[in-house]
C-alpha positions in Angstrom: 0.0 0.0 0.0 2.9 2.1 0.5 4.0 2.1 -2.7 1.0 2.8 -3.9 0.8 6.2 -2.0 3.9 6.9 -2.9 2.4 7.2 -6.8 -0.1 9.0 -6.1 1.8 11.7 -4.5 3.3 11.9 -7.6 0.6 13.4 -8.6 0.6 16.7 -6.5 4.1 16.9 -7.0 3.8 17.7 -10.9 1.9 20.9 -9.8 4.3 21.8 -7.3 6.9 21.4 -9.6 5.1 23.5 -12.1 5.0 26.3 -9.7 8.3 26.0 -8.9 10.6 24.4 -11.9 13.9 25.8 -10.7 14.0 23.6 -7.1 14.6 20.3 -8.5 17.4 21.4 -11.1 19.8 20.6 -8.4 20.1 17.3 -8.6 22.7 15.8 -11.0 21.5 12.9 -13.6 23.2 9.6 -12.3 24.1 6.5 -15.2 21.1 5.1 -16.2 18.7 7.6 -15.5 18.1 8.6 -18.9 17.1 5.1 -20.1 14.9 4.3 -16.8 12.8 7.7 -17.6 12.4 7.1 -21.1 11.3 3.3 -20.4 8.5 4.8 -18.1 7.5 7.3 -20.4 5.9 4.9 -22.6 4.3 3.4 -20.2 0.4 3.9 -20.8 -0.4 4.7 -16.8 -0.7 8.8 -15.9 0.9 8.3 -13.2 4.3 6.7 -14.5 4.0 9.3 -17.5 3.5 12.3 -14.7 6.5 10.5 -12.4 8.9 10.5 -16.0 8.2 14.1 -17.4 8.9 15.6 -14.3 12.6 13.9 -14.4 12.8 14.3 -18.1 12.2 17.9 -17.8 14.6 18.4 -14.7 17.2 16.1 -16.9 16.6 18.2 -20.0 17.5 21.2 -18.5 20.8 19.4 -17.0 23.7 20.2 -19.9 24.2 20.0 -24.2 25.5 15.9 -23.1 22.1 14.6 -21.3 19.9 16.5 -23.9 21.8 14.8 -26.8 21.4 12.0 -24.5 17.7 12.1 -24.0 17.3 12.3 -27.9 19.6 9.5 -28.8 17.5 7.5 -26.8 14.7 7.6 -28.5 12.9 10.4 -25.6 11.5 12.5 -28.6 8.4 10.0 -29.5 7.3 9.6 -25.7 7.2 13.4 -24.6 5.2 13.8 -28.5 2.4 11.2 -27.0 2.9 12.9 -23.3 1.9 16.2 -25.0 -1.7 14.7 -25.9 -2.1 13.2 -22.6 -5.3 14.2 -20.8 -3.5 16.2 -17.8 -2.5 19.6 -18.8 0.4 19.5 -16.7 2.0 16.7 -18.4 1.2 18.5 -21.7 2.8 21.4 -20.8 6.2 19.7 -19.1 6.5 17.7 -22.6 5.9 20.3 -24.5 8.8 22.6 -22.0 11.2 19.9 -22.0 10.7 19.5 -26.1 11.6 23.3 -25.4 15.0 22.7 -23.8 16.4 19.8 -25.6 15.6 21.8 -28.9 18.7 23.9 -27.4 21.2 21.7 -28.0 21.8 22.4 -32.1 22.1 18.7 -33.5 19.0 17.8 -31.6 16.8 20.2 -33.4 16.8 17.8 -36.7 15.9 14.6 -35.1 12.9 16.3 -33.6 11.8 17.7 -36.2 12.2 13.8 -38.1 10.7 12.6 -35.2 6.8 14.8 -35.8 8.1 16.8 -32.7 6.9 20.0 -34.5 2.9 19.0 -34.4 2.8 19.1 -30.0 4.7 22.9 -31.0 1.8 23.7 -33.4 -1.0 21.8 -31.4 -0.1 23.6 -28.5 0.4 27.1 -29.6 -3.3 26.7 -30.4 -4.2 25.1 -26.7 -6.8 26.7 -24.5 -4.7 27.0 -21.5 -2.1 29.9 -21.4 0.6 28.3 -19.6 0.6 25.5 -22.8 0.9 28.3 -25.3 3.9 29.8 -23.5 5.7 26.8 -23.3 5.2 26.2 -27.1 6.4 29.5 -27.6 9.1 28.9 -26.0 9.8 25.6 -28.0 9.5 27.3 -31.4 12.1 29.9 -30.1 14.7 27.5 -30.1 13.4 24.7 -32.6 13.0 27.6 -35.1 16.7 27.9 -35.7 16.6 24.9 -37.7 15.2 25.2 -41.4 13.3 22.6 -41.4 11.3 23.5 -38.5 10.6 27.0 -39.7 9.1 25.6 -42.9 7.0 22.6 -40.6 5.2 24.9 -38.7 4.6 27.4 -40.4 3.1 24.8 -43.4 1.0 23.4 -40.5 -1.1 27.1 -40.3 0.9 28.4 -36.5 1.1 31.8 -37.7 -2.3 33.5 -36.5 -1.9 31.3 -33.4 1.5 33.0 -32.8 0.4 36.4 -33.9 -2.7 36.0 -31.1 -0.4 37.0 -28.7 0.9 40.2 -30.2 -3.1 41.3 -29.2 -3.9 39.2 -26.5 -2.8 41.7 -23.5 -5.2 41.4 -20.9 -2.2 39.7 -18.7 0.9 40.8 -16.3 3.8 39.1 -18.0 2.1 39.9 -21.5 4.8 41.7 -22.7 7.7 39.2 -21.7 5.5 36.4 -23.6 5.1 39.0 -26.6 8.7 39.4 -26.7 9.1 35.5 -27.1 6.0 35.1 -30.2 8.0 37.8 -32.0 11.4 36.2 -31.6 9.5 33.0 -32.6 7.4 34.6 -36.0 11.4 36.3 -36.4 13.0 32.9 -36.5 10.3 31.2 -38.8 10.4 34.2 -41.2 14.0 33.9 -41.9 13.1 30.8 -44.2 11.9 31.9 -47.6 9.8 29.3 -48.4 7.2 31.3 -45.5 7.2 34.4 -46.3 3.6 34.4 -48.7 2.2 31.9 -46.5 3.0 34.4 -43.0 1.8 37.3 -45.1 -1.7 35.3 -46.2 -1.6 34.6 -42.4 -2.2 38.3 -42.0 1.6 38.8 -40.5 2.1 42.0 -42.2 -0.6 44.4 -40.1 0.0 42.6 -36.9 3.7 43.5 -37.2 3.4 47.1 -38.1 0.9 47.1 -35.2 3.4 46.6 -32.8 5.8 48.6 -34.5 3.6 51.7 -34.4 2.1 51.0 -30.6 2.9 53.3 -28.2 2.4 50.5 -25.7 5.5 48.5 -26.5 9.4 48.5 -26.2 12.0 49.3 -28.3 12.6 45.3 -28.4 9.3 44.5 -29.4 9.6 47.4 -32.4 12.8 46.1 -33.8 11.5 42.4 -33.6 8.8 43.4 -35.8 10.4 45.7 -37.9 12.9 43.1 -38.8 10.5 40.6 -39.4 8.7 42.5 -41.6 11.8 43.3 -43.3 12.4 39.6 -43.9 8.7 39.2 -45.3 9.9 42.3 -47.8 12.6 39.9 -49.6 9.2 38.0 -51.3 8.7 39.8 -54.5 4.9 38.3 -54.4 4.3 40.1 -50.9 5.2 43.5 -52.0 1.6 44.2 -53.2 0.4 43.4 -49.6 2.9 45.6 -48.1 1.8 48.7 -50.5 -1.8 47.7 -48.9 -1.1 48.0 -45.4 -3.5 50.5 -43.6 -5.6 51.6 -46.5 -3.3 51.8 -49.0 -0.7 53.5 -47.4 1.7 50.9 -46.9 4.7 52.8 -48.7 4.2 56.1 -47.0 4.3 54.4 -43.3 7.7 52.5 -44.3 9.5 55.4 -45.2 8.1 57.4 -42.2 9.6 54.4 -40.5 12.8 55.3 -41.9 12.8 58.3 -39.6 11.9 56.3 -36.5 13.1 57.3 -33.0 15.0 54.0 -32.7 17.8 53.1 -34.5 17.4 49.5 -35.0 13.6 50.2 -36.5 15.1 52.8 -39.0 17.9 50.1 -40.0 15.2 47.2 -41.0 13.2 49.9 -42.5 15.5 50.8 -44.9 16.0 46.9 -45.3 12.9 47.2 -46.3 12.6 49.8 -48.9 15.9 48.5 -50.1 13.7 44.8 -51.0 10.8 47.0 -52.3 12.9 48.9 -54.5 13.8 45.8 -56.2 10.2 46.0 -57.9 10.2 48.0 -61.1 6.4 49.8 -60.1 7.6 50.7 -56.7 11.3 51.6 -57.6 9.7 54.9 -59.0 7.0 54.7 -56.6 9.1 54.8 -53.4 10.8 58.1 -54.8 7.6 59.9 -55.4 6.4 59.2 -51.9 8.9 60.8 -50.4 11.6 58.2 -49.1 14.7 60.3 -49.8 13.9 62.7 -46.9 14.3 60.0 -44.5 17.0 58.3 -46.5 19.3 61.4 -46.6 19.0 61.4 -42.9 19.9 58.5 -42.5 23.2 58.6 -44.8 24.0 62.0 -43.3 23.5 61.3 -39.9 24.2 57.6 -39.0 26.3 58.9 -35.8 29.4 56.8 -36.9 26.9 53.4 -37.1 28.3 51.5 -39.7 25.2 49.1 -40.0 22.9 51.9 -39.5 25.0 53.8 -43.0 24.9 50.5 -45.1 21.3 49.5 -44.6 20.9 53.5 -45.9 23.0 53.3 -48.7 22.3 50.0 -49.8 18.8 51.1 -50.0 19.9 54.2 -52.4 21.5 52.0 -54.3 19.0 49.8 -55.0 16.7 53.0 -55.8 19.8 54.4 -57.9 18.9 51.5 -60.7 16.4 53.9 -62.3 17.3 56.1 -64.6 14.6 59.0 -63.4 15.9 58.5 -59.5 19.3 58.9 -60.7 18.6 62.3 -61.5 16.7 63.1 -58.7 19.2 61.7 -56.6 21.9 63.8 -57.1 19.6 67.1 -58.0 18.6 66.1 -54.0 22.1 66.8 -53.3 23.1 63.1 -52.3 26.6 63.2 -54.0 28.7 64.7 -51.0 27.3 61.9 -48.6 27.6 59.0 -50.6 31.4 60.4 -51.3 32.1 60.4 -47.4 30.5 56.5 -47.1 33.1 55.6 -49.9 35.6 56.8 -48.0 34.8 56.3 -44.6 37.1 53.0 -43.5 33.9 50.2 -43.9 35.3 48.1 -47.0 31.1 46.9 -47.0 29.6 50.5 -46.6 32.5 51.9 -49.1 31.4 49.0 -52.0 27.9 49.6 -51.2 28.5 53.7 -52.3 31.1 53.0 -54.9 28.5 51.2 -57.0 25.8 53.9 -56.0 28.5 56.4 -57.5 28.7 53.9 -60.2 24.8 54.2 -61.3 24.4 57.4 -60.3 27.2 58.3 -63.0 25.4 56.4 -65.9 23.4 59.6 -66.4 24.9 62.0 -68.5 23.5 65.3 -66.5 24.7 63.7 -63.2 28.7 63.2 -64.3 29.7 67.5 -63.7 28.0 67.3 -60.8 29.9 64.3 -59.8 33.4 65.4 -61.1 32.7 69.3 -59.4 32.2 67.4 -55.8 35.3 65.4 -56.4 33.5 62.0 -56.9 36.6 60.8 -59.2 39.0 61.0 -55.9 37.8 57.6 -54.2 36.9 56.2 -57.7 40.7 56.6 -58.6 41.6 55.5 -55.4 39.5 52.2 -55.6 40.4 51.6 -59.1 44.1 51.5 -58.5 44.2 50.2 -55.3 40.4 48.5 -54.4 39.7 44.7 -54.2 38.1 42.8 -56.7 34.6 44.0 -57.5 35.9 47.2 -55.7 38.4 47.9 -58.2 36.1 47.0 -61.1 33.2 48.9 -59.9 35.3 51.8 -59.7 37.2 51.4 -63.2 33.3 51.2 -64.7 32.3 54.5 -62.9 36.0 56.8 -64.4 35.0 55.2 -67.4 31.3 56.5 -67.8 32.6 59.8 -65.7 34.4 61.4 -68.1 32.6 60.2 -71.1 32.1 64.3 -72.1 33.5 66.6 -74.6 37.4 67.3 -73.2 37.3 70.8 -73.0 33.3 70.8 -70.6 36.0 67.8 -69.1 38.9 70.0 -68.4 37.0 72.4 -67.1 35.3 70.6 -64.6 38.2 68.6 -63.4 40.0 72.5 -62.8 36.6 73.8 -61.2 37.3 70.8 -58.5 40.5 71.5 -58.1 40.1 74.7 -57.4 37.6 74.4 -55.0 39.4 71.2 -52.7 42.5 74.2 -52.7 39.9 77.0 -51.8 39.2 74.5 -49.2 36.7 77.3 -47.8 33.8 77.1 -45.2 31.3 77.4 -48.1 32.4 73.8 -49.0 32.7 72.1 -46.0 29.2 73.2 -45.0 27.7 71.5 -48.5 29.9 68.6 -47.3 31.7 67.3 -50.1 34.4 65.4 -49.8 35.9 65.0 -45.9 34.7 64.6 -42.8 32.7 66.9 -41.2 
């Protein structure tokens, strides 16, 4: 009889241990253990199910060696039954300790071989909150793997996940906000989901949080770099132009201009994919974007990734032959000459081939030659790197394709002005620091 109350208080302990999961962590896993756990795991009694997901999760959470362990063993297809066992709390322990062995890197593949993404997707969906979380959880670190991203996304988890972006009637809402976005973050970053998150109505959820007063700077750049991902998909750029009634364009750009740094950075990520579509190319310029954009170049406070998301973006925009004129009319030649010099070799290519195409229009190349554009160009073409130095041949080529004497003229005009070296010129900003 003993023994038989012994069981049963196994019972209460599972809720205990819920309520406190750190307590029993202590105790180290002993040879054997592993095995004996996993052979009463499939056993079909509650009670030797509830006794072995309490030690598989304390085990789990043990080191990289008893995870792999746990795996090898074959403790993947027990804890996927455990997670549609009739007790909630043995749900939600199988479903935290899928969660922790999905840490260790090499297990995340035989999980995912193993159906272990279905409990993830079944239990983002569950009624009870505490299930959700730890499925959250789970997809955080499972999502790291490819092949997970495309699994559950495929089986239809993004408005489940996306839920909780709205769902703030709790305390620790925002901590389990920050988790779903790192969670949709990790499954957008495989291609193959982008249309289907974007069908899944990812897009307005997203800018949601981005605009919302309500959230932290985390949450914003989460978002905005999702939604920078879900740019990359040619076929969602029609959704994105739809956002908010239409005005999807003009609140990227404004996002451009955004307070935080790391939103303004994915923003321009963004208009740097959209760009990529011949409508929106032209598009993007007649809404505005290269107010923000010249901020940005301008003004990037010495933050290299901040400057190349900028100037990639311009050069992506720079591939039409109208925005090349507006470009430099919009006075963009002294800043991209100070990124091509400014000791990045990435932010430096990036602006050498935006000097490039901004040169292939004939009424750009005086303008270009007066602020000294050829100076890096010869630089870069003598002395660059590979695509560099090719890049930068291209550009002196097209440059100075002109009648000599308007050449000569121009070139001396320069001249003069870098010896003048007066305050007149260093306030335009052409070449130099300042």
């Amino acid at each position: 009889g003993r023994r038989r109350a012994r069981m049963g208080g196994a019972v209460g302990k599972v809720q205990k241990f819920l309520d406190d999961d750190k307590a029993p962590t202590k105790r180290p896993v002993i040879p054997g253990e592993v095995e004996k756990t996993i052979a009463l795991a499939r056993s079909g009694l509650i009670r030797n199910q509830k006794k072995a997901v309490v030690n598989m999760y304390r085990m789990s959470q043990d080191s990289d060696r008893v995870r792999n362990q746990i795996v090898d063993e074959g403790g993947v297809i027990p804890l996927i039954n455990m997670s549609k066992a009739k007790s909630t709390e043995v749900v939600e322990l199988a479903l935290k300790t899928l969660g922790e062995l999905s840490k260790t890197k090499e297990n995340r593949q035989k999980i995912v071989d193993n159906g272990g993404c279905t409990p993830m997707v079944e239990g983002v969906k569950h009624k009870k909150y505490s299930i959700r979380v730890a499925a959250i959880e789970a997809i955080c670190h499972a999502s790291e793997n490819d092949d997970v991203r495309i699994k559950i996304i495929s089986a239809g988890a993004t408005p489940s996940l996306l839920r909780f972006l709205v769902d703030a009637e709790r305390q620790d809402s925002l901590e389990i906000e920050l988790k779903a976005l790192t969670a949709i973050r990790g499954l957008s970053r495989h291609p193959k989901n982008h249309n289907r998150m974007v069908r899944d109505q990812a897009l307005a959820a997203l800018y949601t949080v981005v605009q919302s007063p309500l959230k932290s700077v985390r949450h914003k750049s989460l978002a905005m770099q999702t939604i920078a991902e879900l740019c990359k998909s040619d076929a969602n750029h029609k959704k994105v132009t739809e956002l908010d009634g239409n005005q999807g364009l003009r609140k990227v750009i404004l996002l451009v201009d955004h307070y935080d740094d790391s939103v303004r950075q994915y923003a321009a990520k963004s208009i740097e994919s959209l760009a990529a579509n011949v409508v929106l190319v032209e598009k993007l310029v007649e809404e505005g974007v290269l107010i923000p954009l010249k901020k940005l170049v301008k003004h990037h406070g010495g933050k290299m990734d901040l400057a190349l998301s900028g100037i990639k973006a311009l050069t992506e925009l720079a591939q039409n032959p109208e925005n090349q004129k507006i470009i430099v009319k919009e006075g963009f030649v002294p800043h991209v000459l100070r990124l091509a010099n400014c000791g990045t070799s990435e932010v430096e290519k990036a602006a050498t081939l935006c000097m490039a195409r901004l040169a292939q229009t004939n009424v750009n190349r005086p303008k270009i030659i007066y602020h000294g554009g050829f100076k890096p160009l010869i630089y870069n073409a003598q002395y660059g790197r590979d695509e560099l130095k090719e890049q930068s041949k291209e550009v002196l080529n097209n440059l100075f394709k002109m009648p000599g004497a308007k050449r000569d003229q121009l070139v001396k005009k320069a001249v003069d002005k870098f010896r003048s070296g007066g305050q007149r010129q260093r306030d335009e900003g052409s070449y130099g620091l300042g």
